[in-house]
MARRO-16125 format. One line per field, with one value per residue (C-alpha): x, y, z; residue in one letter. Coordinates in steps of 0.001 Angstrom, whole numbers, padded with zeros to 6 digits. Layout:
residues N
x [X, ...]
y [Y, ...]
z [Z, ...]
resn [a, ...]
END
This chain:
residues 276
x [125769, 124121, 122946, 123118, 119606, 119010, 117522, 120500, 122657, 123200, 119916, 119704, 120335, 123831, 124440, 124237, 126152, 129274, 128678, 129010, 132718, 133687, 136021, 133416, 135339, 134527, 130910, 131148, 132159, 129853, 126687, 126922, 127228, 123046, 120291, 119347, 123486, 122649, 119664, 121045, 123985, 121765, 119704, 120123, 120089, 123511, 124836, 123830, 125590, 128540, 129485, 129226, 131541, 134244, 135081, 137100, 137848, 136841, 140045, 139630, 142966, 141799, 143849, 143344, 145266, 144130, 141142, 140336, 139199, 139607, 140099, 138841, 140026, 139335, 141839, 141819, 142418, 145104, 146185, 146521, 147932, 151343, 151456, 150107, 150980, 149072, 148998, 146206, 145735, 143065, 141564, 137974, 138726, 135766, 135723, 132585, 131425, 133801, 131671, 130282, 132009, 132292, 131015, 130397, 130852, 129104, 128780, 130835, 128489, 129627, 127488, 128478, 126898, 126012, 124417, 124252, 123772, 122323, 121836, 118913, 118557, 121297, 120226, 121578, 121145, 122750, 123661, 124842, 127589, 128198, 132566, 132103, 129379, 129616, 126023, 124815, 121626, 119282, 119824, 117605, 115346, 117350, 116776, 116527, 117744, 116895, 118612, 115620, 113443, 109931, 108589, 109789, 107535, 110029, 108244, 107426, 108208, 108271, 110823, 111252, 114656, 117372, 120585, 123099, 123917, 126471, 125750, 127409, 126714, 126402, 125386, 124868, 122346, 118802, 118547, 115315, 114108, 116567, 117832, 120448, 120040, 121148, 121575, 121971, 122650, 121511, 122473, 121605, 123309, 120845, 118480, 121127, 119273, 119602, 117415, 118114, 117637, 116802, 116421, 116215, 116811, 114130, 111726, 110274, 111001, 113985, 111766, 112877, 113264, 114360, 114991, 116415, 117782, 121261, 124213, 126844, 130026, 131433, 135315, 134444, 131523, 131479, 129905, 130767, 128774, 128883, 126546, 123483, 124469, 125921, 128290, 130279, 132457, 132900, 131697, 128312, 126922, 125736, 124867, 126820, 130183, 130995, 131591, 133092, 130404, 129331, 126556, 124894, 122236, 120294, 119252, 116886, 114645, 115278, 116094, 119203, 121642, 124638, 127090, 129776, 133536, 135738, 138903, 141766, 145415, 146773, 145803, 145844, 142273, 142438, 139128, 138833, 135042, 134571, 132598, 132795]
y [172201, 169610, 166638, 163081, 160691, 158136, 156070, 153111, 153878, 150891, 149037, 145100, 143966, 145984, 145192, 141047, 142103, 143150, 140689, 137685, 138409, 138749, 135661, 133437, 134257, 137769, 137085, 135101, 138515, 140680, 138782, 140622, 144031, 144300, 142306, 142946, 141551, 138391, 137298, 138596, 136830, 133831, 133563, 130756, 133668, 134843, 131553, 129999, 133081, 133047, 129762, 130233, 132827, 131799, 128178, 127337, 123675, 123648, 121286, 119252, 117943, 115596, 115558, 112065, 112983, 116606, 118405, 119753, 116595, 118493, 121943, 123442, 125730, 127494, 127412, 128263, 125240, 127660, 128183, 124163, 123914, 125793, 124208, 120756, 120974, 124418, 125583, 125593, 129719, 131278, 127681, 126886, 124166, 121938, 119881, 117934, 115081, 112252, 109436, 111850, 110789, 113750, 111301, 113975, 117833, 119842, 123535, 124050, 122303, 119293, 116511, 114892, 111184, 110002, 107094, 104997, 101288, 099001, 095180, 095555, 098311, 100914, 104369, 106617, 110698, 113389, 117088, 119427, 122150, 125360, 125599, 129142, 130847, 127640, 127192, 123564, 121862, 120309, 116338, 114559, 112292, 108960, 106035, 102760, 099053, 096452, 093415, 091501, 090105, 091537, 094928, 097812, 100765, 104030, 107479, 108047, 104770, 101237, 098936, 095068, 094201, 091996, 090645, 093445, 095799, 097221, 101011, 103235, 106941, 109329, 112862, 115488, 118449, 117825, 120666, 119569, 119693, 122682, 120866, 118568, 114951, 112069, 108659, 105378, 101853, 099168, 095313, 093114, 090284, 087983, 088206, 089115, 091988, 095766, 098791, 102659, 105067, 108673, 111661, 115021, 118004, 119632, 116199, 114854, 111062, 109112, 107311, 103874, 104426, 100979, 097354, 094253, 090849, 092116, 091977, 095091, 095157, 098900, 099762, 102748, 103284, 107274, 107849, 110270, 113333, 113595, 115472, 114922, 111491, 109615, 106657, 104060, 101438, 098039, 094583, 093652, 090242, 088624, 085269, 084163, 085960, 089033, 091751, 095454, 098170, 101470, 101376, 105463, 106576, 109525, 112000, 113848, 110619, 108598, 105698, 103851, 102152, 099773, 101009, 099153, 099726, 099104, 096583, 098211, 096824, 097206, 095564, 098322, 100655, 104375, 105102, 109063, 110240, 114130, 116974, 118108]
z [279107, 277144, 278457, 278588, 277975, 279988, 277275, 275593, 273278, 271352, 270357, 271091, 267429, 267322, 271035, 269717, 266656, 268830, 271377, 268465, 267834, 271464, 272867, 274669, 277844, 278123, 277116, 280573, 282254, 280540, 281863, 284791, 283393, 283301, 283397, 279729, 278535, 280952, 278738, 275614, 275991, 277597, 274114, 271722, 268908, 269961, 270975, 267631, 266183, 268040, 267307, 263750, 264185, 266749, 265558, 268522, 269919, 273722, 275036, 278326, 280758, 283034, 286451, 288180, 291686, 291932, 293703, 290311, 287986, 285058, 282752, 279923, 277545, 273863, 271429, 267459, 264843, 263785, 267254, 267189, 264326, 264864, 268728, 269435, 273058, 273787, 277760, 279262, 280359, 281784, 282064, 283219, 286016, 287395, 290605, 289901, 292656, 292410, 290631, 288080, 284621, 281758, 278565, 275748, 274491, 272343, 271054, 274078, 276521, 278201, 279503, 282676, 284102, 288153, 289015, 292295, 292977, 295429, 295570, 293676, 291401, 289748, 288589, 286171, 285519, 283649, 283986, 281148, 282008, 280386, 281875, 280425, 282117, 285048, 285130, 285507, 284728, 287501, 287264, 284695, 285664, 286667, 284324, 286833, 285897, 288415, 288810, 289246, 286632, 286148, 285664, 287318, 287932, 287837, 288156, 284218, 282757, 283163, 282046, 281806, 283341, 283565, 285599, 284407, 281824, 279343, 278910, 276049, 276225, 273554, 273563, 270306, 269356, 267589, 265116, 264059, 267821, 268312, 272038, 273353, 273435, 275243, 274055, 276564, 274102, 277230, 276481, 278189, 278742, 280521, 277506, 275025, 273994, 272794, 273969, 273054, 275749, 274921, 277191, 275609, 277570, 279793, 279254, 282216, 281472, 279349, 276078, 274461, 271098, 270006, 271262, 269422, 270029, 268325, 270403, 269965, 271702, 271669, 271975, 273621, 275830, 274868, 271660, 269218, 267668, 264091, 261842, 263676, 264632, 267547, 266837, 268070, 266700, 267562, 266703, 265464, 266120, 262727, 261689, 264186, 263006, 264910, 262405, 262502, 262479, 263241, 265637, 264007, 266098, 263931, 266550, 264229, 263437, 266842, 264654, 264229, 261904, 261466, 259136, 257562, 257973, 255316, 255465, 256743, 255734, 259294, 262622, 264411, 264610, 264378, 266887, 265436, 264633, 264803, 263726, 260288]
resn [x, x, x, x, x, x, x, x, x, x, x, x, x, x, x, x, x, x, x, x, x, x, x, x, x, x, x, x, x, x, x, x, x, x, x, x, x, x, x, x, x, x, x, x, x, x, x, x, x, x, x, x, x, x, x, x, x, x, x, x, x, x, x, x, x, x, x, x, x, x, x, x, x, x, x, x, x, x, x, x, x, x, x, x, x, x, x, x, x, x, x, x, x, x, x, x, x, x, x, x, x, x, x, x, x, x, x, x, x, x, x, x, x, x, x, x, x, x, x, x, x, x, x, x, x, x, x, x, x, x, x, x, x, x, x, x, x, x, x, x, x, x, x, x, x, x, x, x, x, x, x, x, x, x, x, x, x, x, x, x, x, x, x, x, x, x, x, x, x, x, x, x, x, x, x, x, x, x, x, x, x, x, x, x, x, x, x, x, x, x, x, x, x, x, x, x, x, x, x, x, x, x, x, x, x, x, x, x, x, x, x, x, x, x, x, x, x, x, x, x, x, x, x, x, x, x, x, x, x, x, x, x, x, x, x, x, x, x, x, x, x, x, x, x, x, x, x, x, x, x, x, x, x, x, x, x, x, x, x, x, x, x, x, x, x, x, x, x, x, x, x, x, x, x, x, x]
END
């Protein structure tokens, strides 16, 4: 009777080949089939390739009154496309700690916010979530904004602060860096200024990338990820005149841009920016 070797069958090339056009949700399952499947599927080789394979949309429901805040779930744009309303099956729920605010998604990560305040100071971190494989990052470092005037020692930075502040968040992927980013717009409305906040994942510290005396007032404090860019929309201050702009933060350069919007016949503003 012949038999069978001990040694694998399938090498790791073909194994990543078959695993790259699997649905993500039984890649989830098959981590735990061996230790060599949990890093394989773990590697940014096959997640880079399965995304350019499976282009899904990763859906959220939020549930306000409900233990679980809120679900996730893959569909097709074809899928979409012949029901609007899909049901949400064999849905990825999340209970995360009730002040924690989901601001951004991308490549099927999402990016979640905490932050705690005193009488003095507020401070703000961030986690990234994989709702697939349900493995969460450690907390960032927190990024702290005192309400007093003068400077502020903080772990790895300093910062110069003010009486309070307007914070829009924006989160994307730095291809050039090959990581996720984080971007925090600050104004402040004591000094009537603008800083840009940028924490990159696995740093030790948040970085200022920018500051102006340019005030910016965002309809929505989420930004959104487009191309390698961040943006919001919103007015602009300029020469006195408040003006409607695109705030585009350029995640590959750390250096950002107003863009302007053209005149629209209707009063009404369609807020849609997505990934081409």
């Amino acid at each position: 009777m012949a038999t069978i070797s001990s040694d694998r069958i399938l090498d790791d090339d073909l194994i990543v080949e078959i695993l790259s056009w699997l649905p993500v949700t039984s890649l989830g399952r098959f981590r735990c089939v061996s230790k060599t499947w949990k890093f394989l599927i773990s590697d940014t080789c096959l997640v880079k390739l399965h995304l350019s394979r499976n282009p899904q949309l990763l859906l959220m429901l939020r549930r306000e009154h409900e233990k679980q805040c809120f679900m996730a779930s893959f569909f097709s744009v074809s899928s979409l496309i012949q029901n609007p309303v899909p049901t949400f099956r064999d849905s990825i729920g999340h209970s995360p700690k009730c002040r924690r605010i989901l601001f951004g998604s991308c490549n099927g990560l999402l990016s979640t916010h905490d932050s705690v305040s005193t009488d003095e100071s507020e401070e703000h971190w961030v986690n990234f979530w994989n709702p697939v494989t349900k493995i969460s990052s450690r907390p960032s470092p927190s990024l702290r904004l005192s309400y007093d005037t003068g400077l502020t020692y903080h772990k790895n930075f300093a910062y110069n602060t003010d009486f309070l502040y307007r914070k829009n968040f924006g989160f994307g992927y730095d291809d050039r860096r090959d990581s996720y980013k984080v971007v925090i717009i600050l104004f402040h409305t004591g000094q009537r200024r603008t800083s840009v906040w940028v924490y990159c994942m696995g740093d030790v510290c948040w970085r200022r990338t920018m500051i102006n005396y340019s005030t910016f007032h965002s309809f929505d404090s989420n930004g959104h990820f487009l191309n390698g860019t961040v943006n919001w929309l919103g007015f602009f201050s300029e020469e006195s005149r408040m003006k409607l702009r695109i705030l585009s933060y350029d995640l590959n350069n750390d250096t950002c841009r107003y863009l302007s919007v053209p005149e629209l016949p209707c009063k009404n503003l369609t807020r849609i920016l997505s990934e081409f």
